[in-house]
N, C-alpha and C positions, 0 to 999 in steps of 0.2 A: 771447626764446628760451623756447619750453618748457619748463618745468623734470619732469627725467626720475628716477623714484626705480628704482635696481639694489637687487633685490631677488633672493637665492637662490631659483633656481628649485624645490629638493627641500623650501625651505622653506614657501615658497607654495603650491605644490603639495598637500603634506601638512594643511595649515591648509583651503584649499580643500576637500578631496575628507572634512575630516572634517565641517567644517558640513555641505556634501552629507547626507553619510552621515545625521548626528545629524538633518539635518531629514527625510529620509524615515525616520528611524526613529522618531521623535516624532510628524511630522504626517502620515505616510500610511498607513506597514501594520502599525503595532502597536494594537490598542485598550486601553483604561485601565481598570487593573482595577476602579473602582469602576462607572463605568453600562456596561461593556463592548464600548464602541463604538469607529470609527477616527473621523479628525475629519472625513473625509468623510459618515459616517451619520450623524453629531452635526450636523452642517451642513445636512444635511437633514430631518431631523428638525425642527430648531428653523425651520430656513424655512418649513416647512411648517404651522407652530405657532403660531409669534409672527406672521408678515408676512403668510400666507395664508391663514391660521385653517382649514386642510382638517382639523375635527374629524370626527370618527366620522360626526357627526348631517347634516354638510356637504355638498353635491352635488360628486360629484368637478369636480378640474380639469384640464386635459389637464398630462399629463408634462412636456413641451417649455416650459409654465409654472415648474412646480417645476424644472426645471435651470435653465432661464433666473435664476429669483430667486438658486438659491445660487449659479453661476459670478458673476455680477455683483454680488454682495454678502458671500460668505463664501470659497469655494474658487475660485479665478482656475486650474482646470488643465482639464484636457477635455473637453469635457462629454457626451462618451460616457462615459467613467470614471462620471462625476457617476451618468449616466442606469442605468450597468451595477448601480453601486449600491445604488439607488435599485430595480430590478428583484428585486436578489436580496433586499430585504428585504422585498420582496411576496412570495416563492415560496415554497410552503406543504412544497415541497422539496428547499429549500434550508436554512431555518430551522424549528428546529420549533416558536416561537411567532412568525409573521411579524408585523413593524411597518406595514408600509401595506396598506393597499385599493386592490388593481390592481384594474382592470375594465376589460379587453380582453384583447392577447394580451401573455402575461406569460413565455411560452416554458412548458416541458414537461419531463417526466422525459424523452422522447424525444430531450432533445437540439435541439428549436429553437427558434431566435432568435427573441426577444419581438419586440413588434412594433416600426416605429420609434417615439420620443418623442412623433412630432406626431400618433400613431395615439392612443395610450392614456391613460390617466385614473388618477386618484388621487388616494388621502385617508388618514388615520389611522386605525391601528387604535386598539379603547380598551385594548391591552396599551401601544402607543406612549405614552397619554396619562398612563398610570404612570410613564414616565420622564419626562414634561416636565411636569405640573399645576401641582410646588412650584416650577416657578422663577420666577414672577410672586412671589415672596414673598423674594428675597434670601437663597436659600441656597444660591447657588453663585457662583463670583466669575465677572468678565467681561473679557473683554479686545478693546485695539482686531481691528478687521478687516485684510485685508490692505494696506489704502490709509488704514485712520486715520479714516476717516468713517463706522464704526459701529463697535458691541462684538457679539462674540457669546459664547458660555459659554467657561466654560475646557472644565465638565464640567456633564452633566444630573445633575438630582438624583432620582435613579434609587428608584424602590420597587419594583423588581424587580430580582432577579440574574442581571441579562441577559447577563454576560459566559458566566458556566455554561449556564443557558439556552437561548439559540442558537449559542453558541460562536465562533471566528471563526478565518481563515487569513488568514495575509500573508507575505510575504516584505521582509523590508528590507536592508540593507546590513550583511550579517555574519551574521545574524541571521533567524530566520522562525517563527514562528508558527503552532499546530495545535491548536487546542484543540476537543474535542468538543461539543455538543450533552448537554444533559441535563434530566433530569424536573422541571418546575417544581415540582413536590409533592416531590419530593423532596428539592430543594436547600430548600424552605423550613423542610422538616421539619429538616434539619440544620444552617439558619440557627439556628431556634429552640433548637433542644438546646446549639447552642454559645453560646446569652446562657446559657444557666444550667450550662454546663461550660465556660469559658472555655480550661480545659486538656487537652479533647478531641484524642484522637489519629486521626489519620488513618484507621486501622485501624478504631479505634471508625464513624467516619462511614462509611464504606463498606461496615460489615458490616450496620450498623443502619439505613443510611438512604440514600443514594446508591450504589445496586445498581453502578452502571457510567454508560457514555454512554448515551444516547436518541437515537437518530436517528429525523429526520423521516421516511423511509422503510423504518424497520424493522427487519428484519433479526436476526440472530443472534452473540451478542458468546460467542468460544468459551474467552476467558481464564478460567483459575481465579483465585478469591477472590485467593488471597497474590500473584498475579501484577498483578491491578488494584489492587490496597493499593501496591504497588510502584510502581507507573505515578503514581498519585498522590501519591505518596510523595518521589518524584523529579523528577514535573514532566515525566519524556517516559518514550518507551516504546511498542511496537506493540500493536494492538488487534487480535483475529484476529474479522473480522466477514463474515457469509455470510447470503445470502439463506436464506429459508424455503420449504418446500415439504409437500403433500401428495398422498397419490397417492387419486386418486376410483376406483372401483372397478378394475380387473385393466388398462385400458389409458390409463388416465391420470395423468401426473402435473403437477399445478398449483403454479407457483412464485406466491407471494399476496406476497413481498417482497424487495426487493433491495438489494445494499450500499448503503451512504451513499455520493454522491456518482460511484455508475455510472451513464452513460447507456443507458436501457432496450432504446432499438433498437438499440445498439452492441450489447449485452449478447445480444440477440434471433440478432442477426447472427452474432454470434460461436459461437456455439451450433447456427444453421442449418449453419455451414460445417463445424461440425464431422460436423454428423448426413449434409449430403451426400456428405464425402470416407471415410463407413463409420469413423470413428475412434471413435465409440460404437456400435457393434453392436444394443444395449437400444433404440436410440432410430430413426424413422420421420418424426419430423414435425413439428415446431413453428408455432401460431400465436400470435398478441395477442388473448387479449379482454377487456384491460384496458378499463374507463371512467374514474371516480374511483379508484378502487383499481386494482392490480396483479395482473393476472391473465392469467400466462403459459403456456399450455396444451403438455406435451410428451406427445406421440403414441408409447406402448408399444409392439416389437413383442412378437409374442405369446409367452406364457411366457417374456419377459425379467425378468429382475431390477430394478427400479427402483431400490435401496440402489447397486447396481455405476454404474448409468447417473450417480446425483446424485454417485458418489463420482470419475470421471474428469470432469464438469464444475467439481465444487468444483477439481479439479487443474487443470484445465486453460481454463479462462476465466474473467473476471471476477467469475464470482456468487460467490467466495471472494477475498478483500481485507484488505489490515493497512492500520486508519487509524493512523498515525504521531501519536502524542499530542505536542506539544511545548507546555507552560503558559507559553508567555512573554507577559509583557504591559507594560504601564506603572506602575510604581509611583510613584504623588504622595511628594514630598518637601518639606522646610518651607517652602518657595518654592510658593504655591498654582499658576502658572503652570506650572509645570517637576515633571516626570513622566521618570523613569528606565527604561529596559528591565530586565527580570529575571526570570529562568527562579523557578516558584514552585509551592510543594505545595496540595495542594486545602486547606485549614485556613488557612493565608495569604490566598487568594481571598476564602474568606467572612468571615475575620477582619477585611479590608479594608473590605470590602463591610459590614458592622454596623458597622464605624467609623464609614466614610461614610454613614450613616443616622442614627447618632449624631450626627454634626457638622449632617448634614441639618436632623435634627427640633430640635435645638436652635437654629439660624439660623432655623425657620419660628418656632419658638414666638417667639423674641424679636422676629420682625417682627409675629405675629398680636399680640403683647404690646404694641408703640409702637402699633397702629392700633387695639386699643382705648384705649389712653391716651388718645390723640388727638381719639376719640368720646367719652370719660368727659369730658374737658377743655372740651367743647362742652358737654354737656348741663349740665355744673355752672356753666357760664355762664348757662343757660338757666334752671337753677332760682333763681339768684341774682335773677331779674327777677319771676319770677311770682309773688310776694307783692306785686311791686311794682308790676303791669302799666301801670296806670291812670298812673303816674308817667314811665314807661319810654316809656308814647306819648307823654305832654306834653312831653318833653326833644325825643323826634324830632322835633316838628310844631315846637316852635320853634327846632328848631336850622336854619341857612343851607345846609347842602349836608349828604351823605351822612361829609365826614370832619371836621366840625361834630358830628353826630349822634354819631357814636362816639368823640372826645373825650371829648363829653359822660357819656356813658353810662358807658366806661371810668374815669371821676374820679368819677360818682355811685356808682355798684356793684363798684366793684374789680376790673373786668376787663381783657383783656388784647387785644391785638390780634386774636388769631384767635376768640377769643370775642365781641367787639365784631362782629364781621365777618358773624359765625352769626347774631346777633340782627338784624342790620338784614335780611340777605338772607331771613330769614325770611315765610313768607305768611301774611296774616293770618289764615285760616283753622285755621290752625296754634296759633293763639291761644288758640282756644277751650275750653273746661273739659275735654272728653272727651282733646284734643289734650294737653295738660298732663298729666294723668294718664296718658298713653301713653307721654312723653316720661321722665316719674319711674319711671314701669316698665324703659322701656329704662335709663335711668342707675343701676339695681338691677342688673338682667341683666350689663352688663357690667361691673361693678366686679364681679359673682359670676365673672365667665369671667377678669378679669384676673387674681382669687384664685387660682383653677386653676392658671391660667399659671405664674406666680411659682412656685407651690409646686412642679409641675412641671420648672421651671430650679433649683429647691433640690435637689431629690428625682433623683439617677442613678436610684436602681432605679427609679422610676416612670416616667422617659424607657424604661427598657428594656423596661418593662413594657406602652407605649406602642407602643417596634416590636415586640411579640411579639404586638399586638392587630394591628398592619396588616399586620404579614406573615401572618396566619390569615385576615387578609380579603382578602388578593392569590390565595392560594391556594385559598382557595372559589369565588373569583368565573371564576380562569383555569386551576387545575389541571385534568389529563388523565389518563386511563388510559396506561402506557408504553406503547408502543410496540414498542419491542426487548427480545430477549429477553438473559438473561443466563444461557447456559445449560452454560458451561464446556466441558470439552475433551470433544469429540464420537468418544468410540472403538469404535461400532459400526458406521461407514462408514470401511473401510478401502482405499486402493488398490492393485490390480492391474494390472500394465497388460494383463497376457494375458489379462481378460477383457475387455479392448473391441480384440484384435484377430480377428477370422474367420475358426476353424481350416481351414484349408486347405490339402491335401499340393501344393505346388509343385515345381518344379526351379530349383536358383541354376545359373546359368550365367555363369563366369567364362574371358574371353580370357590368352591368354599377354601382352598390351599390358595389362592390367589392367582390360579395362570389364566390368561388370556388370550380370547382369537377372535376372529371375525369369519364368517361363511354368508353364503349366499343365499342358501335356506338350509331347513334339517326336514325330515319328519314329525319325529317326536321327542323328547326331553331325552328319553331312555335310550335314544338312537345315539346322545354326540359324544362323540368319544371324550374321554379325561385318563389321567393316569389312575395305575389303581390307590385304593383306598383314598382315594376323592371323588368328589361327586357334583356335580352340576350347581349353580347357587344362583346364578342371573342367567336370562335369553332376555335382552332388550333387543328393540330395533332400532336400526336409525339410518342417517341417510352417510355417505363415505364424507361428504363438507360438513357434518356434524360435529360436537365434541360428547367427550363423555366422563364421568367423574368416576374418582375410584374412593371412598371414602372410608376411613380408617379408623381403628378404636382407640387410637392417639387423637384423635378431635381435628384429620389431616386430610385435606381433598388434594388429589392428585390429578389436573386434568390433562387428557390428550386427542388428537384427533383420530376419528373412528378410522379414518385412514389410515394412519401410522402403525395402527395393531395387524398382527401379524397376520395374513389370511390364509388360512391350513382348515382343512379338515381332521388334524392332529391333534396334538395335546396343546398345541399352542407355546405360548413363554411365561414366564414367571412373571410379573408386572413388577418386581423387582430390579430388572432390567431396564426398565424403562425410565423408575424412581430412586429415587433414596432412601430406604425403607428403614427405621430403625430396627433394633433387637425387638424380638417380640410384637411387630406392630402388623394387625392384620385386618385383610375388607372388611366391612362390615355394612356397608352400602353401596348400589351403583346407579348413578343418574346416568341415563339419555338424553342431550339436551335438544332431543331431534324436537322441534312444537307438537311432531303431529303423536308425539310420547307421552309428552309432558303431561298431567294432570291439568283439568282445565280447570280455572279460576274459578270460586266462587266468593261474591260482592260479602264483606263480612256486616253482617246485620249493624243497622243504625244504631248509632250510642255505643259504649265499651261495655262489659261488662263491670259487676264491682271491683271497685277500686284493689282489693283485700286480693284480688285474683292474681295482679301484676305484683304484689309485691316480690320482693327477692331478687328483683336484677341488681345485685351485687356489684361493687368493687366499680361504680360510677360510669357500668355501661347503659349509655340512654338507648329506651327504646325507638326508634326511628319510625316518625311521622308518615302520613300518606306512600308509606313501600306496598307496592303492588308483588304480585305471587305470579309464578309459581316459587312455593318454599322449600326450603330445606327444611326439617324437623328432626333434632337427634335429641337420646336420651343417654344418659349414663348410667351405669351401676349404683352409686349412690342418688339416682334418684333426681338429677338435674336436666332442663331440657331445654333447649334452644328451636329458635326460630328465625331461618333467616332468608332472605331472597335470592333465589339462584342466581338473579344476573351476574353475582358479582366470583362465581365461579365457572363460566361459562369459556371462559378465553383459556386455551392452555397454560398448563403452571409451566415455572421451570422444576427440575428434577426433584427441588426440595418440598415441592407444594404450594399451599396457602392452609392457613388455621382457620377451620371452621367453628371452634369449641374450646373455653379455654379450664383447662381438668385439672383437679384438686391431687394433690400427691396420694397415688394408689389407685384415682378412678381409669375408668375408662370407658369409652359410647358401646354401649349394646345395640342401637337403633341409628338408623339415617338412611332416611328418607325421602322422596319428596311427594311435597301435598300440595293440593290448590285450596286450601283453606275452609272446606266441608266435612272434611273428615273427622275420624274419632282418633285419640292416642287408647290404645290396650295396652296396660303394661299387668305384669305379673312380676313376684317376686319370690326368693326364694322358699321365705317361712307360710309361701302359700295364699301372700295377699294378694287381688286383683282389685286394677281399676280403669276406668271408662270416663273419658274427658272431650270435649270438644277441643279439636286444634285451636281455635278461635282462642281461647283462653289461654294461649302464650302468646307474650308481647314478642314484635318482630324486634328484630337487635338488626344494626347497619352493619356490625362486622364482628367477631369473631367474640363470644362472652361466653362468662360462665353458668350465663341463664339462670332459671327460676325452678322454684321446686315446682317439679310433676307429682313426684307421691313422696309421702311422709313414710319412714323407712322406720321401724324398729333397733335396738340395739343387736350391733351383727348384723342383720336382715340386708339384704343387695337385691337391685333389680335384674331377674334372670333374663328377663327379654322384652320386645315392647313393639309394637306394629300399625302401621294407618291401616282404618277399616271405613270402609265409602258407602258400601251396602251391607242390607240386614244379617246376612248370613257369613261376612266376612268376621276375622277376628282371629288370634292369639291362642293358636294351638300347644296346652305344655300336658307334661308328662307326670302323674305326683309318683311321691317314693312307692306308693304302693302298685303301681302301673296302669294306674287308672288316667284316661284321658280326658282333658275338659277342653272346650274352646271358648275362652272369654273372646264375647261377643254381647252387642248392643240388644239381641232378641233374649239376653240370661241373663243380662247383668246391668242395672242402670246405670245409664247417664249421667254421672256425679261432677264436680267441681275438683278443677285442680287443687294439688298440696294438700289432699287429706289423704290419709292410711289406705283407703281400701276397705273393699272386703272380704273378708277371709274365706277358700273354700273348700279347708283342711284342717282340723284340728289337732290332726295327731299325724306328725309328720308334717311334709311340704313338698315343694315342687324340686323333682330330678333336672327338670329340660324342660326346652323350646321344642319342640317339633317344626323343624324351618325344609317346608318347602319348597323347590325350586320358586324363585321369581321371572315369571314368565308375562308378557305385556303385550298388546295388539298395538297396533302402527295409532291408534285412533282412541289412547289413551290407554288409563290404568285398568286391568282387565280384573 
């Protein structure tokens, strides 16, 4: 019988999923902060080094070689991963000091795919062979491979600060990784200042010496000073970065550089659609005449603004970007194998990084130190004989074999095995007088370089002094002009959006079902199409940079700009589309906030009226002092009505709205409107009551209430409908049960005070309807 172990499954589980974890975050997507590599680039790298010797000076070899050697000997995982790798540490835009020599296709800022493995070729660069030269010399430790049948590094013995340098991204299990790109010249400048300020502040390296990131691609870093002091400070934090531009005489403007990490034809693309759908006005035409460099050509119209054109593309597509800083990486621990995750400020990085240079250069000296040993150890073998030579050959010639001879020798001249060993293997031309004095020469030289050595393993400051000559010679031989600029917060390009829309006087046309359009003109009311069994409800005018309100029998203004609405001679869209409409909630008013619509202001006569007028603003909404008009005016079904100041629904909502009105469980606005404060309210109601009010006699409310009684309601009784009337003849068309028409109106029906009943103009029976004729308006106000 099999023997079965029961084991908790949330125990096992948990145990499972954290190796998981710990090993992708160890071995796949964090790099180490000393050579700043993952183990996959380390793995390549050193294949490519140690097994296949592709140096600089090397004939490439195909790709499909180098992934081959690491999957079968280092990394056992995909070998497209391996190859994706391996790809981006060739792209000269992807890193901004790349490691290998591709030579074929290596993919594009455009966006495509390198070519396959079995296409392309490859070798080292000589920045590469600053990370691997010292490890022939025992200064990094090694560990088995994944099967036990070879060792590879734990870590390179880096002479460059590659993790700052080209930077790196990953994602691991919890955890990810964002670290920028930055100026070789510069990181070494503030490697060097911190061997001789070891308690250098962050602040200090940033201001004096590590400006920002460097991206391979360019670009413009809009962060102020204390804001990148911060970023590094902290270890994360957003980078606000944007392409470059300039404009060649009066119709052109050239972008020369693009975010990090945007693809160019995406970028191209993005920018084409907007220029075709007219959302930039300024702009005509976009091509590519990029080569090596970035050179994106946008087509002026004439007497546009070019500042207005870059300031809605920075808004509105790619070529403005936050690179998300995250400094996490692998910190080594006393266990040389075993390397920890941890978020870290820029001063820790290169704190690291001189350590591990420090521990470097001391592992190389003590190895260069045993192998001259080892050569001084020979040659003083050597001179041990050549007083004696003529003696030295009579031992060999009579000794019986070769370990005969070196007995011998070692018992006559007090030598040792390996010494013994040199003398025999030795040629006899080597012998000779000139040979001999060459040999004393050499055993002078390096007993002088051993002195060095030594004193150098005695001497810290001299080791430091040591990396502060190779980091000056790393940065002569591979420093660069930046790149990117670091030019802080950019406040002469400001956005508007109403200059990239097309002033244009239109018509909104809105149905009593709710769909909406815009046209250019119509004929007549009876001329615009709608779908059937609907019918026309609003013709307002306005201008395309305008907005417009949609107001709802939920007490809900919906605004958008008259340009966003669909422009058809069709049925148009449901304004549901646009909004978030609840169940049941439908138009019941539409503002134009075009001025030249609006209703014009009239001054509200000296003194308020009686006090007894305002009462009823309820539930502790104050009426609002000195608010100027044009107003909103809505009424509700039971009879409540509000007054409020457009301004404050003038800007587009988002999808949900803004509350105009705030409704008792069951009511809902019949009326909404807007008045310049001369007008009359006509309301009617069901059981037949009408009344006649001066607007004036609602108090303005500053934001959203549930207003003051307009008319005193009966039991049961609701108000059917309600309408602003400016002149004698206008007024509040309804229908009664017997089909008789009346229009309450100021020439039939007086002028009474708010919050009373009305007057009745039906005994027997009451009113069916409104009769609601289209809303139709001249450019030059309320018609």
């Amino acid at each position: 019988m099999p023997v079965v172990d029961v084991i908790p499954l949330h125990q096992t589980t948990r145990t499972r999923y954290l190796n998981y974890a710990l090993s992708v975050i160890t071995s796949r997507a964090l790099p180490d902060i000393r050579d700043g590599l993952k183990p996959v680039q380390r793995r390549i790298l050193y294949a490519m080094y140690t097994n296949l010797r592709l140096y600089p000076d090397a004939r490439y070899r195909k790709s499909a070689t180098v992934v081959g050697e690491v999957i079968g000997k280092y990394h056992p995982h995909g070998d497209a991963a391996i190859y994706e790798a391996m790809v981006r540490m060739a792209q000269d835009f992807s890193l901004r000091a790349p490691l290998v020599d591709g030579h074929g296709n290596f993919g594009s800022l455009d966006g495509d795919n390198p070519a396959a493995m079995r296409y392309t070729e490859a070798r080292l660069r000589p920045l590469a062979m600053e990370l691997l030269d010292e490890i022939r010399k025992q200064t990094v430790d090694f560990r088995p491979n994944f099967d036990g049948t070879l060792f590879e590094p734990v870590v390179l013995p880096a002479r460059v600060p590659n993790l700052l340098v080209n930077g790196a991204s990953g994602i691991a299990v919890g955890m990810a990784t964002n670290i920028p790109p930055h100026n070789l010249g510069e990181v070494v400048d503030a490697l060097i200042y911190l061997i001789s300020s070891p308690n250098a502040r962050v602040a200090t390296l940033v201001s004096n010496f590590i400006k920002g990131p460097d991206f391979p691609t360019g670009g413009r870093v809009l962060n102020d000073a204390d804001s990148l002091v911060q970023i590094y400070e902290q270890g994360e934090g957003a980078v606000e970065l944007r392409g470059e531009y300039r404009v060649e005489g009066k119709k052109q403007i050239v972008l020369y550089s693009i975010p990090y990490g945007v693809t160019k034809a995406a970028l191209i693309e993005q920018i084409a659609d907007h220029i075709a759908h007219e959302r930039v006005p300024q702009l005509v035409d976009i091509r590519d005449e990029s080569t090596d460099e970035v050179r994106i050509v946008l087509e002026l119209r004439r007497g546009a603004d070019p500042e207005a054109a870059m300031a809605y593309l920075f808004k509105h597509t790619s070529l403005q970007t936050r690179f998300h800083v995250n400094l996490t990486c692998l910190v080594p621990t006393a266990n040389p194998e075993v390397a920890v995750p941890a978020r870290v400020d820029l001063v820790t990085i290169l704190r690291h990084f001189l350590d591990f240079r420090m521990e470097v250069v001391v592992r190389r000296l003590q190895y260069e130190l045993e192998q001259l040993e080892k050569r001084i150890h020979i040659l003083r073998g050597f001179e041990k004989i050549f007083d004696a030579l003529d003696e030295a050959i009579k031992i060999i010639r009579a000794s019986e074999d070769k370990q005969d001879a070196a007995q011998r020798l070692m018992h006559r001249f007090r030598l040792d095995d390996v010494q013994a060993e040199a003398v025999l293997e030795t040629r006899l031309y080597k012998l000779s007088r000139l040979e001999i004095e060459a040999i004393r020469k050499e055993l002078e030289e390096k007993e002088r370089q051993a002195a060095e050595l030594r004193a150098l393993l005695g001497d810290e400051a001299a080791r430091w002094k040591l990396i502060r000559e190779e980091l000056r010679e790393i940065k002569k031989k591979y420093a660069d002009a930046r790149r990117t600029t670091i030019a802080g917060p950019d406040e002469h390009l400001e956005y508007s959006e109403e200059d990239y829309i097309v002033a244009e006087d239109v018509y909104v046309i809105v149905s009593r079902d709710g769909w909406v359009k815009r046209q250019r003109s119509y004929t007549e009311v009876q001329s615009i199409r709608v779908r059937d069994g609907d019918e026309v409800g609003w013709v307002l005018p306005g201008s395309t940079r305008a907005t417009v309100a949609f107001l709802t029998n939920f007490g809900r203004a919906y605004t958008a700009r008259i340009d966003e609405l669909p422009n058809t001679t069709g049925h148009g869209n449901p304004i549901q589309k646009m909004f978030d409409f609840s169940d049941r909630e439908q138009i019941v008013g539409v503002i134009s906030f075009d001025p030249r619509v609006l209703p014009k202001v009239e001054e509200e006569p000296a003194g308020r009226d009686a006090p007894e007028l305002f009462e009823g603003a309820s539930n502790g909404e104050a009426a609002g002092e000195g608010e100027t008009g044009p107003f909103l005016v809505a009424v509700t079904e039971q009879g409540q009505a509000v007054r409020l100041p457009v301004a404050g629904f003038t800007e587009p909502s988002t999808k949900n709205g803004r509350m105009f009105m705030r409704l008792a469980d069951g009511d809902r606005v019949v009326m909404a409107e807007p008045a310049g404060g001369g007008e009359n309210v006509c309301l009617a109601s069901a059981e037949g009551y009408v009344l006649i009010f001066p607007v004036r006699q609602l108090p303005v409310f500053k934001s959203a209430a549930k207003g003051v009684i307009a008319m005193r309601l009966g039991k049961g009784d609701r108000v059917l409908g309600a309408t602003l009337s400016s002149a004698a003849r206008q007024g509040l068309e309804v229908e009664t049960t017997r089909g008789r028409r009346e229009v309450v109106r100021t020439t039939k029906f007086e002028v009474t005070r708010r919050g009373n009943k009305g007057r009745q103009i039906i005994r027997r029976g009451g009113l069916r309807r409104v009769i609601r004729e289209p809303v139709e308006l001249p450019l030059n106000g309320r018609g």
